[in-house]
N, C-alpha and C positions, 0 to 999 in steps of 0.2 A: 531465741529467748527475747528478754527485750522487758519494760517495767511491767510488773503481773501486776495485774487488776486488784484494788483495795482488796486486802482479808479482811479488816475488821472486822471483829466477831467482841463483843457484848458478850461478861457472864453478870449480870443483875446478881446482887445480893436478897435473900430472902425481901421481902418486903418494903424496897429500895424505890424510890422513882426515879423512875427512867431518864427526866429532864440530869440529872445530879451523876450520869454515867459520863466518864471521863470519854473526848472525843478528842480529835487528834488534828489539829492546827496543821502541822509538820508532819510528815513523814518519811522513810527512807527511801534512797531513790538508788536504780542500779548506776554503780559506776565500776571503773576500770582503775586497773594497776598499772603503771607506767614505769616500766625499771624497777627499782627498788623502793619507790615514794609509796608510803602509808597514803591510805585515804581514809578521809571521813563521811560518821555516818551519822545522825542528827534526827532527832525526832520532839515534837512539840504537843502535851496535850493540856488540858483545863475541861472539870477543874480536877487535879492530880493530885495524888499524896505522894506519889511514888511510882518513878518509870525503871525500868531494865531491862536490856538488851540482851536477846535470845540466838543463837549463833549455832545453826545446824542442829538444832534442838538443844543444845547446854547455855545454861546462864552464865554471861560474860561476868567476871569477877567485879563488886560493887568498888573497888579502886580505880580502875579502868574507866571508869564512868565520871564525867567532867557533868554536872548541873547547875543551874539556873534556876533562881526563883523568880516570879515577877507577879503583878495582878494583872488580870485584863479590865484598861478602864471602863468598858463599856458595860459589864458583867459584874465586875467587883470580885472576880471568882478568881482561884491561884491558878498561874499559871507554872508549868515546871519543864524545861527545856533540858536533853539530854545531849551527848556527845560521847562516841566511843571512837576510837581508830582501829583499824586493822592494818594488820602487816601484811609482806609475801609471804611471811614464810607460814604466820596463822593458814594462807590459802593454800598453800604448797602441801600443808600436814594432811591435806583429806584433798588433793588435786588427783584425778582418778577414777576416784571413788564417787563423788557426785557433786553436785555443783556449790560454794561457798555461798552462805546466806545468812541474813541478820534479821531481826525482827524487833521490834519494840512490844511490852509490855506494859499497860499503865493500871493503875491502882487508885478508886474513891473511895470514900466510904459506902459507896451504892453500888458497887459489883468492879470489875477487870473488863480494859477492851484492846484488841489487839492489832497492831497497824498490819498494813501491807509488809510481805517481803521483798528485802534491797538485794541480789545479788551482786557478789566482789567477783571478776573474773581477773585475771592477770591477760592485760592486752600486750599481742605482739605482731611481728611481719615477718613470714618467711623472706630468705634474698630471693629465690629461685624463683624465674616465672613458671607455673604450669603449660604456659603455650605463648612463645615468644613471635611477634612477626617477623617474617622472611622475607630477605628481596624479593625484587621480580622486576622483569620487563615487559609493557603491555602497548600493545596497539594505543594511538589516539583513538578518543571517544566508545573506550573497552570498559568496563567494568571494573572496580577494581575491589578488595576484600583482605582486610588488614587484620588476621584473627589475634587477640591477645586475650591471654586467660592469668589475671596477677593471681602471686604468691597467696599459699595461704594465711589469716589473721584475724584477731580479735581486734577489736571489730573488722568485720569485713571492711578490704581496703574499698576506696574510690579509683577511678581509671581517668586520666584525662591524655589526651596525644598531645605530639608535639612534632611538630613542620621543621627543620631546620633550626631547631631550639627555640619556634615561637609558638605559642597556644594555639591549638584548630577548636576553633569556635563553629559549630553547627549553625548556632543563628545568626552568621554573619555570610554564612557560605552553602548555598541553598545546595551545592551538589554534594557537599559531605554529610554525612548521616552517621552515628554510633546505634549501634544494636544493643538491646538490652545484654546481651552476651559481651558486650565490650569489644565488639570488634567496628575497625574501621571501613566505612563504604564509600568511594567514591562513586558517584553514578554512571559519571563519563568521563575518562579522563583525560585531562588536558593539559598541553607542554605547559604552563604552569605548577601543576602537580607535580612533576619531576624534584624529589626533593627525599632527604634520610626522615624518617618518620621512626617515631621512637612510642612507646608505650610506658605512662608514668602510675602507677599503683602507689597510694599514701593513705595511712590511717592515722592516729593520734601518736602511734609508735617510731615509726620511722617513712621515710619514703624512697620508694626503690626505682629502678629504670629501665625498660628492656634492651637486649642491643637494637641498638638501629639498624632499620631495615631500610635500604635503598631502593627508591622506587625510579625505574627511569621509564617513560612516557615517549615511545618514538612513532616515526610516522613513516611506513615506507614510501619509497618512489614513487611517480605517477609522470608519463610520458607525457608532456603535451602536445596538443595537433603538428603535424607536419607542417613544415612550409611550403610554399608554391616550389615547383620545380625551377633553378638556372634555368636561364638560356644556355644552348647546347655550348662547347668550351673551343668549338670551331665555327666561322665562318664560311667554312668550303672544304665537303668532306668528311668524313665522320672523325665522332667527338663522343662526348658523354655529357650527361648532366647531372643532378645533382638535387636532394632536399634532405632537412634535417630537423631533427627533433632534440629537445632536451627535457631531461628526469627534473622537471620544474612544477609538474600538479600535480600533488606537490613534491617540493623538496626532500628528500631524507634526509631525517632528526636523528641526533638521538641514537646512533646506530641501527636505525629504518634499511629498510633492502633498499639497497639500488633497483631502476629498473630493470627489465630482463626486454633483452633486445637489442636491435642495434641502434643506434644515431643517426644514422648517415645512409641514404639507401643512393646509391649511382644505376643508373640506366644510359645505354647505348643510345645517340642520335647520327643523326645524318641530316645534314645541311646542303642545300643544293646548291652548287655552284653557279656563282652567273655567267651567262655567257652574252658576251657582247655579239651585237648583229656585224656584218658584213656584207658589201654589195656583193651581187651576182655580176656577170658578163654580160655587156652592153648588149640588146639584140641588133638585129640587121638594123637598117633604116628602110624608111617606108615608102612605097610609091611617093613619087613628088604628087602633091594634092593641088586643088584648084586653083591655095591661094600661094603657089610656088614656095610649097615649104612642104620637108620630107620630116617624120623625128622619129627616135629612138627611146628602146626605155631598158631599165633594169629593174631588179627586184631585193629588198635585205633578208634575203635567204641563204642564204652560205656562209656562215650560220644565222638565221634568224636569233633575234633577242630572246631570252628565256631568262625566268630565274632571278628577274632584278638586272639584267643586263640592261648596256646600253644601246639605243635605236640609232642605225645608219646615222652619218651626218650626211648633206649635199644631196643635188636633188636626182629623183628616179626616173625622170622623163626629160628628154632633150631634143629640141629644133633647128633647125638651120634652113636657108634658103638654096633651096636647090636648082634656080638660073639665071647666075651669078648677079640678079636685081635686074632681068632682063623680062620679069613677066610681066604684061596688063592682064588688068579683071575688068571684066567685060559685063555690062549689068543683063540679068537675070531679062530671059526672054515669058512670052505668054506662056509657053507648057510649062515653064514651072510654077508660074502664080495659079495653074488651076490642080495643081498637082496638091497643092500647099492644100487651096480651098478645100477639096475632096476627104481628103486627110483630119479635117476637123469638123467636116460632118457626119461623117463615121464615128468618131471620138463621141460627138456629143448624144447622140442615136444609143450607143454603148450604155452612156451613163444615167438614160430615162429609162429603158429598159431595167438596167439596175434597180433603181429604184422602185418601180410598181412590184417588183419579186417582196424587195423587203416589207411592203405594203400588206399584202396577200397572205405572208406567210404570219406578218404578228398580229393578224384581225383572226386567223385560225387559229393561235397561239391562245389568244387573250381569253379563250374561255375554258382553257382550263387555268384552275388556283393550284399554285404548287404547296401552297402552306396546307393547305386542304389535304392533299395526296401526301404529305410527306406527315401529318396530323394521324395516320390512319395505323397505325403503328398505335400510338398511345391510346386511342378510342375504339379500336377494334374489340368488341364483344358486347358493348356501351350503347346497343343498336334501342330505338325507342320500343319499348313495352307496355303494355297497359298493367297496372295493377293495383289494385283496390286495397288499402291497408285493414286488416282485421280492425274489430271494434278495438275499443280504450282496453275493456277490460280482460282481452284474449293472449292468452302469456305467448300464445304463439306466433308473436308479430317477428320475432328476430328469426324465426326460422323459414321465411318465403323466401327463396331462393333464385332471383335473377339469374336467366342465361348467359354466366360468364366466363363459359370454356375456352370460350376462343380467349381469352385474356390470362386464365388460372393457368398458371405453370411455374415449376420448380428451376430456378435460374442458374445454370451453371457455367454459363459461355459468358461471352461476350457479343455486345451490339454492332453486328457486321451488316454490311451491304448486300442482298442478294444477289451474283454475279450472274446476270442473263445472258452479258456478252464480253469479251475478252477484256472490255475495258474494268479497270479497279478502283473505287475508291478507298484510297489508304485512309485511314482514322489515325488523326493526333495521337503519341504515345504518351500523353501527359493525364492525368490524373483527370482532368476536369475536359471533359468532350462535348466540342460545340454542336450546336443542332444539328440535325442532320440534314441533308442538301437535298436537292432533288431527283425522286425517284422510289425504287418500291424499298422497303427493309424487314428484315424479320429478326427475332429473338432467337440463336440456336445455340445447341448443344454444343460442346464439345469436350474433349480427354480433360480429366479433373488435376491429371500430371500435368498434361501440357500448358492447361489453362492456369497453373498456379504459376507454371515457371514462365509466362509470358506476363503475368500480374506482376510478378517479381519484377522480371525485367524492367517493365514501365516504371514500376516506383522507383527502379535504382539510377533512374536519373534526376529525381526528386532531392532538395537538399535535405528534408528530413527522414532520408531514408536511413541515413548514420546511425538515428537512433531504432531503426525497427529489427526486433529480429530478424534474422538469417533463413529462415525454415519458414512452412506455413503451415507446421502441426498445430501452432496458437493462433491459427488467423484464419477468419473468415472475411470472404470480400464479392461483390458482387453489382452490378450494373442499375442504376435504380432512375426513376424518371417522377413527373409527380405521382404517381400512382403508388408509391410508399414502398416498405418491403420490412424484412428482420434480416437482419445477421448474428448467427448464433455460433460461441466456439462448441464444441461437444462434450458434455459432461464434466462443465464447470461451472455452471450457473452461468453464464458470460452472456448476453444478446445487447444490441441497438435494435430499436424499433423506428425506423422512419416513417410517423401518419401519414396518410394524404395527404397533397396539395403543399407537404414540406419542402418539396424540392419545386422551384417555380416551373408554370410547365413554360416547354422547350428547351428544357436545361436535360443534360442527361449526364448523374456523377458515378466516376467509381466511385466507391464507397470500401474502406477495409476497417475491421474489426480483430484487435489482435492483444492478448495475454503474454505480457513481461515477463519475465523469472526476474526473480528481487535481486538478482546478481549481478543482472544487465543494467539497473537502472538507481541512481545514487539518489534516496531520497532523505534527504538530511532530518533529523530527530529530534528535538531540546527535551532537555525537561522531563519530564513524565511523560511527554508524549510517545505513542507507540501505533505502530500501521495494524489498520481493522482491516485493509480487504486486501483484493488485488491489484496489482497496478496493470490498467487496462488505457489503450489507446483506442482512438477512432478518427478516421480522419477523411480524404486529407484536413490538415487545418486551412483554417480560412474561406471555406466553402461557406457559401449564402443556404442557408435555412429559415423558410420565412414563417414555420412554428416548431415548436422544442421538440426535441429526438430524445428519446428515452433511453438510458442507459441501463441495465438490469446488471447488479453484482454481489456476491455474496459478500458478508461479512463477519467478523467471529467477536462480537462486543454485548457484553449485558447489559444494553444499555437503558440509565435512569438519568433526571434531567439532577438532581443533586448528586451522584457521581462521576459523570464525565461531561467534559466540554467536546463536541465532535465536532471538525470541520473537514468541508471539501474542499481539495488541493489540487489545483491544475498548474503544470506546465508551461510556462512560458516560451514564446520562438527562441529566445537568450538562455533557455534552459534552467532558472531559478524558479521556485514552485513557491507558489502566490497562494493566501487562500481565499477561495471565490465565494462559499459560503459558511455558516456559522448556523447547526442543526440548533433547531430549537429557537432562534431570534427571527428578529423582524429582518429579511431580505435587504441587502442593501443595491442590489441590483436585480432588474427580469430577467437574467440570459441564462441563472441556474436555481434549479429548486430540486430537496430530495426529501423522497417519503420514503423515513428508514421504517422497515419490520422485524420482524423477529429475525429473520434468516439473512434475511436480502434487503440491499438499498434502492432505490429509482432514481435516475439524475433526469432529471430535464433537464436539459441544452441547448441551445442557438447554437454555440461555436463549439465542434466537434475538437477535441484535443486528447492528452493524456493526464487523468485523472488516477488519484487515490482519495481512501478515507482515513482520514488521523484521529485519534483520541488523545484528549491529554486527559491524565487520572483527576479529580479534584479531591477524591478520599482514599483510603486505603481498601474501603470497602467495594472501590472498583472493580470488574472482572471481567476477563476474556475466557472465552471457550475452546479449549482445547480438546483435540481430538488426538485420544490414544489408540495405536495398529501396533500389532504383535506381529513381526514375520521370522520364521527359521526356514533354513535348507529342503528344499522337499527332498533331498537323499543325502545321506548320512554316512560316506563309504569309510571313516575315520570313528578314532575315539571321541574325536575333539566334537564340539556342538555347538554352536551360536544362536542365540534368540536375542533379535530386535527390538528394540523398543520405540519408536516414532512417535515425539509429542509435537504434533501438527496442531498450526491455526484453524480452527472446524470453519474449513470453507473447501470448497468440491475442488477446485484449481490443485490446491497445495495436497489434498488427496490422489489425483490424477495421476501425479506426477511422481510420488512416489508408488505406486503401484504400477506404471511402468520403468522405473528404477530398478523395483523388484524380480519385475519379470525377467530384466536382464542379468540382475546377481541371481537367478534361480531359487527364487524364496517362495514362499506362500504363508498365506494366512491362516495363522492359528487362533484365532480369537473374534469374536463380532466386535468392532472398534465401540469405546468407551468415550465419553464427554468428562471432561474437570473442568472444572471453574478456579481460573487461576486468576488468584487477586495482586494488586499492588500493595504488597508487603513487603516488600526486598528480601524474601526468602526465597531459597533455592525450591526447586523441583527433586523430590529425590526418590530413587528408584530401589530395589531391594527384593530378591527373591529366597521364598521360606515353604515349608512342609518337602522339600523333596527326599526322595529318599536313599540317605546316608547308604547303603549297601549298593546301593545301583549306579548312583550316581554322586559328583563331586563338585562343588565351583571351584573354578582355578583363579576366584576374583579373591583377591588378598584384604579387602575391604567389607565389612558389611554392607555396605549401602554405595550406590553412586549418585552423583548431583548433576543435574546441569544448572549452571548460574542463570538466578534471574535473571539478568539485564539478557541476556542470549536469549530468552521468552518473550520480554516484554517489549521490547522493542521490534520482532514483528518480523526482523530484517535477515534471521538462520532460517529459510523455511524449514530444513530438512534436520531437525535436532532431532538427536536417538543416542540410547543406551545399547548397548551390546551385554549380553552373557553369557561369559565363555565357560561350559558346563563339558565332564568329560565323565564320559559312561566307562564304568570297570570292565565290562565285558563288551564282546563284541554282537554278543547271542542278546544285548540290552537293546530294549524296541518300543520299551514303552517310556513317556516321561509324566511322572503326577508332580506338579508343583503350585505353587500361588506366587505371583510377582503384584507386589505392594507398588504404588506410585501415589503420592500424596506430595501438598508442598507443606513446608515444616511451618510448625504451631497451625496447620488446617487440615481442612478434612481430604480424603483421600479416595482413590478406586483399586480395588484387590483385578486380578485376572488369575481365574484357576483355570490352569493348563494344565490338561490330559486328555493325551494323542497318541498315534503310534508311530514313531518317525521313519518307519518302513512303508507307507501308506498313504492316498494324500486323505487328509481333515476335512469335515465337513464344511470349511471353511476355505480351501483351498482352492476354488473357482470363484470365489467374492469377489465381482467388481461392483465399481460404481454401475447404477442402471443407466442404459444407452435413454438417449435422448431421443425421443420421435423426433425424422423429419432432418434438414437437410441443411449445411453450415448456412446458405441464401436463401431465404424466398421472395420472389418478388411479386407486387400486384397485391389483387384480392387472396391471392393463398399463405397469403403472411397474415392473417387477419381471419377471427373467426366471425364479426360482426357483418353481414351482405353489406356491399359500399352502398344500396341504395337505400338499403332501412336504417345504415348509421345518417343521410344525407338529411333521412326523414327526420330520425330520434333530433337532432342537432338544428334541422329549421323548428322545431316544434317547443325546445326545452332551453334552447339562446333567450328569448323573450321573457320578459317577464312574466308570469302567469299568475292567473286568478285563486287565493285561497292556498297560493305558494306550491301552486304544479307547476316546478319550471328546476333548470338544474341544482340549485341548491340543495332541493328534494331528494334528489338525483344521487348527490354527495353524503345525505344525512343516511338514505339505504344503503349506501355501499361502505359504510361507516369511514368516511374519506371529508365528513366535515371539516375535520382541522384544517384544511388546507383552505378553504372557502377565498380567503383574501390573494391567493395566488392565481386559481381558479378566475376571481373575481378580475384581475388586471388581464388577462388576455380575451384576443378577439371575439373566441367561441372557448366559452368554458366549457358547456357540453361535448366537444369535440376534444378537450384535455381528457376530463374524466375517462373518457371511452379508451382513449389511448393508452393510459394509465390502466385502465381495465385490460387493454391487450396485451400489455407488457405484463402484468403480473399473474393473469390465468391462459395464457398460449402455451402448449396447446389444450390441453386439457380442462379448460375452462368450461363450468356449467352453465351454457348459453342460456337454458330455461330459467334457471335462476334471476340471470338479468333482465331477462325479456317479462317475465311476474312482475320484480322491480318497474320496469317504464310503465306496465300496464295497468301497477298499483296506484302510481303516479296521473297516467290517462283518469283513474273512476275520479279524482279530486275535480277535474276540469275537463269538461265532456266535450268539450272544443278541440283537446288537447289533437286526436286523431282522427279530424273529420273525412267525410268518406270525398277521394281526390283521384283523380288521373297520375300516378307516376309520370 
């Protein structure tokens, strides 16, 4: 209800003018009863002879009636002012029956006009709340939802909370929010939040309280690192050692879990004893010698020092004269002075011969170049060709195809040394591998098991290997040189593209490319912010890249520049996550840029790391895409029935992964999966299945509808949220199910799925997977690339340059509709060689080469210099 719109209604007197029709200054206004207090009703018109108050259609008795005469000075015309009161109990007589009402009547001598009507309600407040809030206890930074539904009353009451008996004020406290429903929302909640929260409903009548609900806010356990291992607990002998951890990141609050685990881990040592040396037994003595002295010796062998022992003291060799100082020395006759001479012309004869060998042998040396030979490896197929470029305006310039078999191959090994002879050269196991040394090498094959668990190996002496997954079902990895390459995961949308000449030549890096599970890796959230893609690494880090590496990743954001702010989030060595850029602004550094699309984002990179994409909402009108998958049982040997409901981030990754989930619970698909657009509304998701049929079948779910909480959507960080319904057929001989399951989020629009199948059978749906990806986790060289390396060499000497009539790359950018980027394009060395690369990463493999090749050739007719006729 609420004040009805003016009645006035005008009855004119035969022949009356209309100026002289009483009009109504005053009129009656709806008000309320309060307890037992009359209220008043008041009506004002000019110029009047006579008002009275009409009351559910009956005229109020002319006693009742309190008047006023006055003039209106500006008019000179009477004015006549009414008053009546009403009671409860007048309202109580006809309460029921229909609503109390009053009306004025006035009287000129030019006709009656009749005011608005006032309704009299009797206002009150149930005590009772309809839905009172209930404790709970929640994880930090959970969601929280405080339902309260106040009593009923005339007038509807107001709702305001209360914190520990003080006012919660929304605009003082950006994480709390009230819903038109009256319930309370914390966003994220935090040990300050810990606190009885109470629900107050008040009208004119009275004001009421709900019980308080205690909300406690705990945080479980979190182990921090280990310590370094003791020293063993013996000096000599075995012992043990010792490290230890504490349930300190973080602490448990709040009644939080403790962690699970031990503290204290002891392992067995052994310490080697030292053993001090000792002499040996004098030997004989020696013939007495020329110069009448014989000597003796021993040795610290019995036990030799070991172990940090100590070495013999006194000494190992001993003299004496052996005739009794009764010997002369007699001087040295001619035979031995020629004996002497002889002896050092042989020596020196020895040591010129020496010499012309080393002579001989590095003037034959010197002409071969080992850099040359050891060069041959990365040039091998690169041998010179002639060939003549099509004219300017021949689409078919991108398709001449240089002899580069010898170089085109699928990399799945690692860069070993060819062994011609017993000897081996072992290669560093560390991530970043120096040139190679001299001698011949080849690119080969080997087992894709063995070859992963020897990648593995390598990396696990890496200190960033803590954070990489365990497995290499997410990881692609593979050996690259300048000569470029991709790494693609399978059926995620996931690749690195390393251009040419990214890697300096005579550098040769691992390279790995690997997909997080959002469980592995903690990326912290404020605010409205919520994760768009996947968290993907690449690395190692700190590897020299001397032009950006592309990163190719899905993401599930509708994105507009007036509702979201996006940024790219990299990882720091220290482990906190920085943001590096900001979509949409001016760059504030070159080492990253991205061109987001519909589907997929592009990072250009210098420095390989581990990246996500974040959004923060800036309207309600924001939205993510969600992808809905229907799975049940492919055999049904029970009454009971289960259908799945999966509301996934629509990106391939977080599709993968529950489809092979699936596989392992034995499910299949019922349904072709569905798209929602789920907004920032702080409404839940809610699910709900209708039309099946009551004879055949039953749900055993006690609830109409099920929720998942927004904040578990919108944050990014549950990939795998799903509904279950548990359906149970009457009979056993029942094989068929028809139903429709409703999913929409509340006050939006929604997606129906009508399901009917036979659950003896599989569904035409029940071989759905994602489509396999062409082509192989590495490629390296020219087969990662569909542009010929030597017409991209061309396209890029020919389009860097400024050109005449603006045939030059900007052109370049304005066809491949890739203009916006120009000023990023424009800061590096070869902009032409971006675009291209950009072009590899977002049409590999399947990319319409002729398309591009029209493009350059469109570009050629502007500037007939563009492609003149040359020698490759």
């Amino acid at each position: 209800a609420g004040a009805q719109q003016s009645a006035t209604v005008a009855n004119p007197a035969s022949g009356a003018s209309p100026d002289l029709l009483p009009h109504f200054q005053l009129e009656p206004e709806d008000v309320y009863i309060v307890k037992n207090k009359a209220v008043s009703l008041a009506c004002r018109a000019t110029p009047a002879t006579q008002i009275y108050f009409k009351c559910n259609g009956e005229w109020v008795h002319q006693g009742d009636h309190v008047t006023q005469h006055s003039t209106d000075r500006s008019t000179g015309l009477p004015v006549m002012e009414v008053r009546i009161e009403v009671t409860r109990q007048q309202v109580e007589k006809i309460f029921g029956l229909e609503e109390y009402w009053c009306q004025c009547v006035a009287w000129s001598s030019s006709g009656t006009t009749k005011s608005q009507k006032a309704f009299v309600r009797i206002a009150y407040l149930r005590k009772n709340f309809e839905q009172e809030p209930t404790a709970r206890e929640v994880s930090i930074e959970q969601g929280i939802v405080l339902p309260c539904r106040p009593p009923e009353g005339i007038p509807p009451a107001e709702v305001e909370w209360l914190r520990n008996e003080e006012l919660v004020d929304p605009a003082l406290d950006a994480n709390v929010y009230v819903t038109p429903e009256h319930s309370l929302v914390l966003r994220q909640a935090r040990l300050a939040d810990t606190a009885n929260y109470t629900c107050v409903a008040k009208n004119i009548v009275a004001r009421r309280r709900s019980a308080s609900a205690a909300i406690t806010v705990y945080v479980n356990g979190g182990w921090s690192t280990w310590t370094q291992w003791s020293g063993c607990s013996t000096s000599c002998g075995r012992g043990w050692q010792k490290r230890s951890r504490t349930c300190t990141n973080p602490t448990p609050l709040n009644g939080g879990a403790f962690c699970e685990g031990q503290n204290v881990q002891k392992t067995a040592c052994t310490t080697l004893c030292p053993v001090d040396g000792a002499w040996s037994e004098w030997s004989k003595w020696s013939e007495c010698g020329a110069e009448c002295t014989h000597w003796r010796s021993r040795e610290c062998s019995e036990p030799a020092p070991r172990n940090g022992g100590r070495d013999c003291h006194g000494p190992e060799l001993d003299t004496r004269n052996c005739t009794s100082e009764l010997c002369t020395h007699a001087a040295p006759g001619a035979e031995d002075v020629a004996l002497y001479v002889g002896l050092v012309a042989v020596a020196v004869c020895l040591v010129l011969l020496l010499l012309v060998g080393v002579l001989v042998y590095c003037r034959k040396k010197g002409g071969l170049d080992a850099d040359v030979a050891d060069s041959s490896i990365l040039t091998a197929g690169f041998q010179p060709v002639s060939i003549k470029p099509s004219k300017a305006d021949n689409p078919s310039l991108l398709t001449i195809q240089p002899d580069l078999s010898t170089t085109t191959m699928t990399y799945q090994g690692s860069l070993c040394p060819r062994q011609d002879g017993p000897a081996k050269l072992q290669l560093p196991n560390g991530h970043l591998l120096s040139p190679l040394g001299a001698g011949r090498h080849t690119l080969h094959h080997s087992s894709p098991a063995a070859e992963g668990a020897d990648f593995v190996a390598r990396l696990s002496t890496q200190s960033y290997f803590r954070s990489l997954p365990r497995g290499t079902n997410n990881m692609a990895y593979g050996t690259f040189n300048f000569l470029g390459g991709r790494l693609m995961i399978p059926n995620t949308g996931i690749s690195l593209l390393i251009p040419p000449d990214a890697i300096p030549r005579g550098k040769i890096y691992e390279v790995y490319l690997t997909l997080h599970k959002q469980e592995e890796v903690r990326l912290p959230l404020a605010g409205c912010q919520t994760l768009l893609s996947p968290i993907v690494s690449c690395g190692p880090p700190g590897v020299l890249l001397t032009r950006p590496a592309i990163l190719a990743m899905g993401h599930c954001v509708e994105a507009s520049a007036e509702n979201w702010s996006i940024r790219l989030k990299k990882q720091s060595c220290e482990g906190t996550w920085e943001d590096v850029l900001q979509l949409g602004a001016e760059p504030c550094t070159e080492l990253y840029y991205c061109q987001l699309e519909a589907q997929a984002c592009y990072v250009f990179t210098e420095q390989l790391g581990r990246f996500a994409l974040v959004g923060e909402s800036l309207s309600m009108a924001a939205s993510k895409r969600l992808k809905l998958v229907l799975f049940a049982p492919a055999a049904c040997p029970s009454l009971e029935y289960n259908i799945r409901v999966y509301c996934l981030s629509d990106t391939q990754d977080v599709l993968k992964e529950v489809i092979q989930l699936e596989k392992q619970l034995g499910g299949q698909l019922i349904g072709a999966p569905r798209v929602l657009h789920f907004k920032d509304s702080y409404h839940n998701l809610r699910l709900s299945i209708h039309d099946m049929p009551s004879s055949l079948w039953k749900s055993k779910l006690l609830a109409s509808y099920q929720e998942i909480p927004f904040y578990h959507i919108w944050s990014g960080l549950q990939p795998f949220l799903h509904c279950t319904f548990t359906l149970e057929r009457l009979s056993t001989s029942t094989c068929e199910l028809a139903c429709k399951i409703w999913v929409w989020q509340v006050e939006g629009d929604g997606q129906s799925f009508t399901v009917n199948f036979n659950i003896a059978k599989d569904t035409r749906f029940s071989d759905w997977l994602v489509p396999d990806e062409v082509g192989t986790p590495a490629l390296v060289g020219p087969s990662a690339f569909k542009i010929p390396f030597l017409i991209r060499q061309k396209i890029i000497s020919s389009l860097d340059p400024p050109g005449t009539r603006g045939a030059d790359w900007r052109t370049l950018a304005q066809k491949l509709n890739l203009d916006s980027h120009l000023s990023f394009f424009a800061s590096k060395a070869s902009p032409t060689a971006m675009i291209l690369n950009l072009w590899e990463a977002r049409h590999f493999p399947n990319g319409n080469l002729s398309q591009l090749a029209a493009a350059v050739a469109e570009i050629g007719k502007q500037d007939g210099a563009l492609f003149s006729e040359a020698e490759c």
